[in-house]
C-alpha positions as CSV (number, residue, x, y, z in Angstrom):
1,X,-28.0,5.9,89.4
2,X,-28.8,4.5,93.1
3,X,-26.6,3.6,95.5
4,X,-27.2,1.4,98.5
5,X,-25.0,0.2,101.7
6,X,-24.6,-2.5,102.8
7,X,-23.0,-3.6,106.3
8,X,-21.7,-7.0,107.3
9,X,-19.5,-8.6,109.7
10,X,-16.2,-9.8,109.4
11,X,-14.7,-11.6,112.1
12,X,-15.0,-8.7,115.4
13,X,-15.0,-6.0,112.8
14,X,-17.9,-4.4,111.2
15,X,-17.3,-3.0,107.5
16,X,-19.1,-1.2,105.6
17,X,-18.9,-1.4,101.6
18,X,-20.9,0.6,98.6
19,X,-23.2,-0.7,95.8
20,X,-24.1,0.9,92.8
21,X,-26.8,-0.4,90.2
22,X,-28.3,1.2,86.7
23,X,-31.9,1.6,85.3
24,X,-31.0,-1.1,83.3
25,X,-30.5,-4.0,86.4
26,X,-34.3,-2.8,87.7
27,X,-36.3,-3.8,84.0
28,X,-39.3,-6.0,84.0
29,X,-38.5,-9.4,83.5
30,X,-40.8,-10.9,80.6
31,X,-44.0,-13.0,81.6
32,X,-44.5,-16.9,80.7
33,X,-46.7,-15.2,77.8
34,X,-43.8,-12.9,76.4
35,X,-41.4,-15.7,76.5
36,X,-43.2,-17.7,73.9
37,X,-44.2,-15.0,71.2
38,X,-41.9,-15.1,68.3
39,X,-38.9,-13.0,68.6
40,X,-38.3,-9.9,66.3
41,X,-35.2,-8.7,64.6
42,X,-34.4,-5.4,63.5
43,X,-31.5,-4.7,61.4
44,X,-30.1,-1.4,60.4
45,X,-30.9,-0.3,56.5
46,X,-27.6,-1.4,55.0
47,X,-27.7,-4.4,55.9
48,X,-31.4,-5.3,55.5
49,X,-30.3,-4.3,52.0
50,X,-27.9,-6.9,51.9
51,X,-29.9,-9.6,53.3
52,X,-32.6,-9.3,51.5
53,X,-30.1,-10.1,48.3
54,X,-28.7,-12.9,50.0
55,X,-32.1,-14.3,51.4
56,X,-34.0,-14.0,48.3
57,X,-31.5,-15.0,45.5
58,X,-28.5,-16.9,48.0
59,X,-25.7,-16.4,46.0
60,X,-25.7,-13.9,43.1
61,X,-24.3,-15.1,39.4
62,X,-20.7,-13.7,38.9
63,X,-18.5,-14.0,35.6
64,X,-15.6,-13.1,34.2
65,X,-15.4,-9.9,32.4
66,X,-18.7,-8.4,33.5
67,X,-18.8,-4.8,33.7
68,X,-19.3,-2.8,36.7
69,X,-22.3,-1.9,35.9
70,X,-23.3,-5.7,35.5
71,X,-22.5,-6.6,38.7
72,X,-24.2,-3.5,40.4
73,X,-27.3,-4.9,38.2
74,X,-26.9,-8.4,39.8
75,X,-25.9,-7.2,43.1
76,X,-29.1,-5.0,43.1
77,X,-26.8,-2.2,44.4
78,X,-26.5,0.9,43.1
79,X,-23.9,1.6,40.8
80,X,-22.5,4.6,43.6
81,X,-22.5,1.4,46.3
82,X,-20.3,-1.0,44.3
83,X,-18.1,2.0,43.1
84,X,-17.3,2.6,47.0
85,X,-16.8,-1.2,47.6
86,X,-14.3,-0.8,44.6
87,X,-11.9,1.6,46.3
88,X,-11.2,-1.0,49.4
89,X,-10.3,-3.5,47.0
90,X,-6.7,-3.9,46.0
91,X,-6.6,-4.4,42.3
92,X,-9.5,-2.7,41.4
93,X,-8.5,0.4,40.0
94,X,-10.9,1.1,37.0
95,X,-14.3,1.7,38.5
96,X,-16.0,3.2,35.2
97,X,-19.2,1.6,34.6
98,X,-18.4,0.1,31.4
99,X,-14.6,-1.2,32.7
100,X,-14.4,-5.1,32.5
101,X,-13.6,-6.9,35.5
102,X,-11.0,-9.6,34.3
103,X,-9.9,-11.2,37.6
104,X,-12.9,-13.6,39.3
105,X,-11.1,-12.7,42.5
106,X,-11.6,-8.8,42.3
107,X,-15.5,-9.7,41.7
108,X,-15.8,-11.8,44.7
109,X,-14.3,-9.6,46.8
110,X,-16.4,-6.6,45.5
111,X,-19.5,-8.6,46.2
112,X,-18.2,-9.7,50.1
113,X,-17.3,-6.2,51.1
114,X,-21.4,-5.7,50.1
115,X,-22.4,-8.5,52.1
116,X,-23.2,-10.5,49.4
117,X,-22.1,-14.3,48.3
118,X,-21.1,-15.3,44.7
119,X,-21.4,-18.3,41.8
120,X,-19.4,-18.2,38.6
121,X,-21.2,-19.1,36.1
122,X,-21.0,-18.8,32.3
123,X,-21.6,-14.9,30.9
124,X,-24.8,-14.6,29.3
125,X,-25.3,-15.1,25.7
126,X,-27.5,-11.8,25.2
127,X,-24.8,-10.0,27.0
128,X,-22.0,-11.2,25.0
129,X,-24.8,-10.2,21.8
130,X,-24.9,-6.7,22.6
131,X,-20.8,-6.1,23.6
132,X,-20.7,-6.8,19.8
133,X,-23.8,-5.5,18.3
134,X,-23.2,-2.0,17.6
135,X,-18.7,-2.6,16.4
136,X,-19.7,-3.1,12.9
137,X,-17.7,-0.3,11.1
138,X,-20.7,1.2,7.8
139,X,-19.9,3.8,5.7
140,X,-20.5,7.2,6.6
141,X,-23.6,9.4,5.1
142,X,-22.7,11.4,2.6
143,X,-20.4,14.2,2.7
144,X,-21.6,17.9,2.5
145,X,-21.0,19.4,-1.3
146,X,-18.3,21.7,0.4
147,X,-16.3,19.0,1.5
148,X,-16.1,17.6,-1.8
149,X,-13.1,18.1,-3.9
150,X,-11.9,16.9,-7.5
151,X,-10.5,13.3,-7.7
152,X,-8.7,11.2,-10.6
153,X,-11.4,9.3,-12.5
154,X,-11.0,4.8,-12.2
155,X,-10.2,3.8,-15.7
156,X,-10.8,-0.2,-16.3
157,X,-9.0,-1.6,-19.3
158,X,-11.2,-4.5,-20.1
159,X,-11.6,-7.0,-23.4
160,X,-10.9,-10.1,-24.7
161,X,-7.6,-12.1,-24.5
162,X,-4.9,-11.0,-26.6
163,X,-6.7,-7.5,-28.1
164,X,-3.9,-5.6,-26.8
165,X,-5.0,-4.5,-23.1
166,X,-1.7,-5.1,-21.0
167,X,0.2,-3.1,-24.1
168,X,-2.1,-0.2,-24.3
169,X,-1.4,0.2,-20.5
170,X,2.5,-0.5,-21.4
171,X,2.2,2.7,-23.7
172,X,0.2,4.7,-21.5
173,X,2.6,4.3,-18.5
174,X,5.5,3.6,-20.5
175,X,6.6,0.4,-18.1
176,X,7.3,-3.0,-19.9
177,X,4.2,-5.0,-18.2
178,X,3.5,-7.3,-20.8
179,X,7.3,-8.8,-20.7
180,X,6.6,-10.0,-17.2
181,X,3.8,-11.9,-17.9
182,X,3.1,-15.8,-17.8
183,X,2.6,-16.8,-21.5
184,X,1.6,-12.9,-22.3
185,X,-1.6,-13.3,-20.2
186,X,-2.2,-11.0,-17.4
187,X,-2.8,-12.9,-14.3
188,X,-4.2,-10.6,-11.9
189,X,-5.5,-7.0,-11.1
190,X,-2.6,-4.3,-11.8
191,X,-3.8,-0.9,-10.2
192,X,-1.4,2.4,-11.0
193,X,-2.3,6.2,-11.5
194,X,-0.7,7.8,-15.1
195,X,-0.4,11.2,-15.5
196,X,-2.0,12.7,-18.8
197,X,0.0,15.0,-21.2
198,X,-2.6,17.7,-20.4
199,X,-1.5,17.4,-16.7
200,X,-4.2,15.2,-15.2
201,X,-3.8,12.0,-13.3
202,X,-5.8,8.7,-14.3
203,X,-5.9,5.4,-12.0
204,X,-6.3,2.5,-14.2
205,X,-7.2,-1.0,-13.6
206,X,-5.7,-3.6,-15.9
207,X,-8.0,-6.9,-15.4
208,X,-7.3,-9.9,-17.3
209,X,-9.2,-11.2,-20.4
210,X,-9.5,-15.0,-20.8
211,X,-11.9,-16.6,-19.7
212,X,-10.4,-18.6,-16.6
213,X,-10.2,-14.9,-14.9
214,X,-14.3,-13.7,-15.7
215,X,-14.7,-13.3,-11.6
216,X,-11.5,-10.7,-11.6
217,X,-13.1,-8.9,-14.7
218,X,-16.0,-8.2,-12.6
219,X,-14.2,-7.2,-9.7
220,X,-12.6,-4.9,-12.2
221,X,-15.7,-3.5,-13.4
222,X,-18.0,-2.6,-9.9
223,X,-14.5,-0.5,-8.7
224,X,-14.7,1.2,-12.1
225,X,-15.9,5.0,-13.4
226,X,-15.6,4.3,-16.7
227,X,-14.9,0.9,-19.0
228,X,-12.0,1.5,-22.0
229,X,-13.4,-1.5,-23.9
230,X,-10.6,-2.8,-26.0
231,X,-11.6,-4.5,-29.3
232,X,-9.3,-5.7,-32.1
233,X,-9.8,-4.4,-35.3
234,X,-9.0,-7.4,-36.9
235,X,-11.2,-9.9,-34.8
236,X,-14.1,-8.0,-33.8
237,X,-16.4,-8.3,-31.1
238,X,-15.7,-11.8,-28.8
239,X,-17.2,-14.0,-26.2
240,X,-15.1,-11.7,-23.1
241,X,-16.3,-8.6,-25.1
242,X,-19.6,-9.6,-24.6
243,X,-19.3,-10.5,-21.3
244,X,-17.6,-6.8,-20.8
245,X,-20.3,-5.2,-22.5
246,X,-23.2,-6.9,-19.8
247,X,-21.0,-6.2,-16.6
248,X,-20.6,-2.6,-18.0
249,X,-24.6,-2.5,-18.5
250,X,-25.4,-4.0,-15.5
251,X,-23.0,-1.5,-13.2
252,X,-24.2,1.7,-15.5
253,X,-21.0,2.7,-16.1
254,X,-19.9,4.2,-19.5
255,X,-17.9,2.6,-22.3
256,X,-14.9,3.9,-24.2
257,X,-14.4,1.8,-27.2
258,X,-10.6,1.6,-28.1
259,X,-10.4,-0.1,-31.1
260,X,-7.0,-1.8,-31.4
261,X,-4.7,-2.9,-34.4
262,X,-5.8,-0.6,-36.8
263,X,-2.5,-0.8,-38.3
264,X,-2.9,-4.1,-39.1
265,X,-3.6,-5.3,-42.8
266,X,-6.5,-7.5,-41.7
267,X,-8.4,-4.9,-39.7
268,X,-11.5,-4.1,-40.3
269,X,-12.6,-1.2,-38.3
270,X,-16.6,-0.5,-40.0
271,X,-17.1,-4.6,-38.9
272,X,-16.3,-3.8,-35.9
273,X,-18.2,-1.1,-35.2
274,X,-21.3,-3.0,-36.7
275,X,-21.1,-5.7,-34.0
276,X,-21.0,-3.1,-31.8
277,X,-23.9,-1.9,-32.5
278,X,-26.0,-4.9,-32.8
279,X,-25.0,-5.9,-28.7
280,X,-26.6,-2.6,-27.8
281,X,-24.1,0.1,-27.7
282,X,-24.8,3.4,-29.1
283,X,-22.1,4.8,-30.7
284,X,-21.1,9.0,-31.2
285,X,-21.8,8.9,-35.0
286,X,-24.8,7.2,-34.5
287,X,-26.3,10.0,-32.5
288,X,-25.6,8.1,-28.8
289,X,-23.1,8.4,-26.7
290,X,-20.4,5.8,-26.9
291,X,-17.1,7.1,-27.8
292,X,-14.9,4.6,-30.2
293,X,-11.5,5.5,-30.7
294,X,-9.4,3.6,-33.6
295,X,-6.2,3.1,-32.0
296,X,-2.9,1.2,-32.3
297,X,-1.2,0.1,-29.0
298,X,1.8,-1.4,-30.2
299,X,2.8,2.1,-32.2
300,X,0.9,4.9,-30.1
301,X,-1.0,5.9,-32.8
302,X,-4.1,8.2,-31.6
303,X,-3.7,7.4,-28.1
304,X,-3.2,11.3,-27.0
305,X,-6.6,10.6,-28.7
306,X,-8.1,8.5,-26.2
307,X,-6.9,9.9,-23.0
308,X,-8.6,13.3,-24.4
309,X,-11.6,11.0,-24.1
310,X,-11.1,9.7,-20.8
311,X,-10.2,13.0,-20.0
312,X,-13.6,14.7,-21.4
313,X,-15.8,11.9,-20.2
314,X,-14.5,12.5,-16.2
315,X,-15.2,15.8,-17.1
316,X,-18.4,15.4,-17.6
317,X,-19.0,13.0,-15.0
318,X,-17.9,15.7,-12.0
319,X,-15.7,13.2,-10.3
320,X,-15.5,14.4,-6.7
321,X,-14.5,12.5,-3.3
322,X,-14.2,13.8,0.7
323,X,-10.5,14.0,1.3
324,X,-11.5,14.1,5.4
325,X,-12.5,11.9,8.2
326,X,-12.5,8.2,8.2
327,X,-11.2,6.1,5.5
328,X,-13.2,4.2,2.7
329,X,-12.1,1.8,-0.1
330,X,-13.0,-1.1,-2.1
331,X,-10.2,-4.3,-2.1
332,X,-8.7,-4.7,-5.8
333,X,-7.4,-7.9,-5.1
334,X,-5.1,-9.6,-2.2
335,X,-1.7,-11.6,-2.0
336,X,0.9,-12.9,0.1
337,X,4.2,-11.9,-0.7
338,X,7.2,-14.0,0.0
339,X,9.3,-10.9,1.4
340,X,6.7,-8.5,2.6
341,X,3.8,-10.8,3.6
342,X,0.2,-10.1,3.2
343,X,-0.9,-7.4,0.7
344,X,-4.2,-6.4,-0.6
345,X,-4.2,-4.0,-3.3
346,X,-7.2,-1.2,-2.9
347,X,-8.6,2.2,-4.3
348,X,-8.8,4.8,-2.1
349,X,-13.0,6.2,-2.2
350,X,-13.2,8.8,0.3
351,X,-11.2,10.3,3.5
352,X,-7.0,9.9,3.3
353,X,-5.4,6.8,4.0
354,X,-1.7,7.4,6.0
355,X,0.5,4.9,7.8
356,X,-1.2,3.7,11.3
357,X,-4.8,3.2,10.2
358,X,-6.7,0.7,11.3
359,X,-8.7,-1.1,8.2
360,X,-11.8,-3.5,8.4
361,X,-12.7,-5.6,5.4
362,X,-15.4,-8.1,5.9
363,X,-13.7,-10.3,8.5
364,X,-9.6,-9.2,8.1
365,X,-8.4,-6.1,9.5
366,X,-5.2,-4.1,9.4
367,X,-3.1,-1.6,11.1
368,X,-1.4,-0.3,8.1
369,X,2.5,-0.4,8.6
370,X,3.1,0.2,4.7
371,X,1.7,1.9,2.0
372,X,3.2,1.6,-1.8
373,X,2.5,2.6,-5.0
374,X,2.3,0.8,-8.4
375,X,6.3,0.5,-8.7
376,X,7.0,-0.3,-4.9
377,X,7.9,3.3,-4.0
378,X,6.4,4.2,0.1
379,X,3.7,6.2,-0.1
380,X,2.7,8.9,3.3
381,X,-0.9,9.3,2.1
382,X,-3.3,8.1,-0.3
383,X,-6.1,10.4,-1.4
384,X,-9.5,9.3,-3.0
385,X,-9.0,7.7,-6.5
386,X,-5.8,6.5,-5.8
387,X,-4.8,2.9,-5.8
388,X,-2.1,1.8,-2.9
389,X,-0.5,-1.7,-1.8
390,X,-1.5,-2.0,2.0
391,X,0.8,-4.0,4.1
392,X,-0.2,-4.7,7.9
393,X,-3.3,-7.1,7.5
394,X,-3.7,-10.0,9.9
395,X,-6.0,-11.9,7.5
396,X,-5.9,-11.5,3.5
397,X,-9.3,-9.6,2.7
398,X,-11.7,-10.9,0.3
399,X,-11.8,-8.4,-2.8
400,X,-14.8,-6.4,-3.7
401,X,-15.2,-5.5,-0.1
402,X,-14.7,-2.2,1.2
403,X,-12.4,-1.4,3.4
404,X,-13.3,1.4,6.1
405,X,-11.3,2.8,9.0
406,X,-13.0,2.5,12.3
């Protein structure tokens, strides 16, 4: 610092009065030369950084429900920098890298407080692709053999209209089915468990037999361990048994042959089995391995008979499901009903379906609010091979799908 005096008159009276002056008032002033050359600008780190977003791109591409992440990516920023800017702005409270920004307003202001301007646009289509490319709900590999416990075999009753399906069931379960009926013709897929007299439990499918229903037959038959083929003594094989002998060909799954009306004066039970034979099946006294069991629905005769067959052929099969983890099933059919809404009928594959899941089926889901059995009774749980009412779905799922729990 220098200090200089200075001295002047006022009026008669000489005063004296300090001065004081910096380094800075003595600098060079610039020549002609210096004047002209371009002038430089330096700017501090941050916000060179900044500008250099704003000078190359002007205003960055902003939309609604972009992720934090997604805007650190347009802003060029790293994600630690837009975090930061997050926790001046007021509503911003979620600053995980995968939260979605709803409010337009909250992006702006994120992008000013880092220097930067903004455009809304539309959101990408590729980033809309991948939000939605890995929610598809697959079934799981398959479970470890420890996990793997015993489960009810799926019995499908299956024939031709009017052989006597719907009242074998009616014997088996001993419920009057068949009186409920329009014009004695099952109309759709009735799925109910029946205990054996030797203690075991059975899930069968009763699918319908004429013709007009051939699509619900082979809904009946891919759900299915094993086919009971109903055949009427006194008619023999039929266009439906036919068609029930291919679907059970085509799925691999083994036939029971229940070979109804025996009692009847007209039945001819070695006919029968002929036409049996010549569509392919190999029957037990014939050296193979198809199982025909003379029967008579209507009186009960020999069907302790049959169930030992069911029974033996389960056995031999080594039915066994995963009680644990997420849920599988496959859709039996679907309805709305005019008291409980929509319904979709379904057989429990693997893990155990309780109240509160949360079901995809193709397109429908469901947050299950009911569960019922084959009489209406509420169910808590439903373990693999048993067949349960599901009440909660938004949209009616298409049958033959399977339905998994995410």
């Amino acid at each position: 610092m220098l200090q200089l005096r200075g001295i002047y008159k006022l009026g008669t009276t000489l005063r004296q009065r300090q001065f004081h002056t910096g380094i800075a008032r003595l600098k060079r002033r610039k020549t002609a030369e210096e004047k002209k050359s371009p002038r430089i600008i330096e700017y501090s780190p941050k916000k060179l950084q900044a500008s250099n977003v704003t000078a190359t791109h002007g205003a960055i591409d902003i939309w609604r429900y972009m992720s934090v992440s997604q805007l650190a990516k347009t802003l060029q920023r790293p994600l630690d920098d837009v975090q930061e800017a997050m926790l001046y702005v007021p509503g911003a409270d979620n600053i995980e890298a995968a939260a979605k920004l709803e409010d337009l307003k909250i992006i702006q202001e994120i992008a000013k407080k880092l220097g930067a301007k903004t455009r809304v646009v539309a959101a990408p289509e590729a980033s809309v692709e991948d939000e939605h490319k890995d929610r598809d709900v697959l079934p799981r590999p398959p479970a470890s053999p420890e996990l793997l416990k015993q489960r009810p075999p799926v019995v499908t009753v299956m024939g031709h209209v009017d052989h006597g399906k719907t009242t074998l069931l009616d014997s088996l379960r001993g419920a009057d089915v068949a009186a409920g009926e329009a014009g004695g013709i099952t109309q759709h897929i009735g799925a109910f468990t029946v205990t054996l007299e030797n203690g075991e439990r059975v899930t069968f499918l009763d699918t319908p037999g004429h013709a007009a229903f051939s699509a619900m037959r082979a809904r009946g038959a891919v759900a299915t361990d094993i086919i009971v083929l109903v055949v009427a003594a006194e008619d023999g094989v039929m266009a439906q048994t036919r068609e029930v002998i291919e679907l059970a060909k085509g799925a691999q799954v083994p036939i029971i042959v229940a070979l109804n009306k025996i009692d009847k004066p007209e039945a001819n039970i070695e006919k029968s089995k002929r036409e049996l034979a010549q569509m392919g099946l190999t029957l037990e006294e014939q050296g193979g391995d198809v199982q025909v069991i003379p029967i008579s629905a209507l009186k009960g005769t020999n069907l302790q008979l049959l169930a030992e067959a069911v029974s033996t052929q389960a056995t031999l099969m080594g039915l066994k499901a995963d009680t644990t983890g997420l849920v599988e099933g496959i859709v039996v059919e679907s309805k709305t009903d005019p008291r409980r809404g929509k319904l979709s009928t379904a057989i429990v594959t693997r893990g155990t379906l309780r109240k509160g899941s949360v079901l995809l089926s193709g397109l429908a889901h469901a947050k299950v609010r009911g569960l019922f059995d084959h009489n209406g009774q509420p169910l808590t749980e439903a373990a693999p091979g048993t067949p349960v009412e599901i009440l909660g779905w938004r949209e009616l799922p298409l049958a033959e799908k399977g339905a998994c729990s995410p």
